[in-house]
N, C-alpha and C positions, 0 to 999 in steps of 0.2 A: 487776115487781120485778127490778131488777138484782143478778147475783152479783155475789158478791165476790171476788175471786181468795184464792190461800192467804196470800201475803204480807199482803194486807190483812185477814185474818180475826186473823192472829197478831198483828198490830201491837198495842202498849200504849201508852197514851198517856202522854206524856210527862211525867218527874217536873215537880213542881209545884218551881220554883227556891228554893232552901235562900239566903238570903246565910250567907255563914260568917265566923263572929265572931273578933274580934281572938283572942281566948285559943284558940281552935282553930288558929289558921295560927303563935301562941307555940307550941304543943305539937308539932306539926310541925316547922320549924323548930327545937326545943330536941332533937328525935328523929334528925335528920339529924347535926345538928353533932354531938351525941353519938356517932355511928357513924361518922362521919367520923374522930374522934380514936379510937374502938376502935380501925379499920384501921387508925391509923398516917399517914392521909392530911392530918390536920391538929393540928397541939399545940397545947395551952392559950393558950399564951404570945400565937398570933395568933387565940384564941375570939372575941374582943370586935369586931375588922370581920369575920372570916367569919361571927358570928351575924349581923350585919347585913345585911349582902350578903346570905345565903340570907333571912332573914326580910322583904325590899324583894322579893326575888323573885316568895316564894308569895304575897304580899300584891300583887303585880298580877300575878301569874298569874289568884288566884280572883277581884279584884275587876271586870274585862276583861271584857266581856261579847261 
């Protein structure tokens, strides 16, 4: 019977891959740009392409494999 070393005693195996749904990377995206115009970093007036831009992002951020 071979040991196992410690690193391999501790390992976990790997999550089981989630896809993550349109309405979750909405809610992300709707969280950022919201914090964005708290700081001061972005006004309303230019909401409608920076929602986009960030929300094209985290949508091939998560969907990239």
């Amino acid at each position: 019977m071979q040991s196992m070393g410690v690193e391999e005693k501790n390992r976990q195996p790997a999550p089981a891959r989630q896809d993550v749904t349109d309405e979750a990377i909405f809610k992300v995206a709707k969280e950022i740009v919201v914090k964005f115009i708290e700081v001061g970093r972005l006004t309303p007036s230019s909401f409608e392409e920076t929602f986009d831009r960030v929300y094209k992002a985290i949508r091939r951020t998560v969907r990239s494999q």
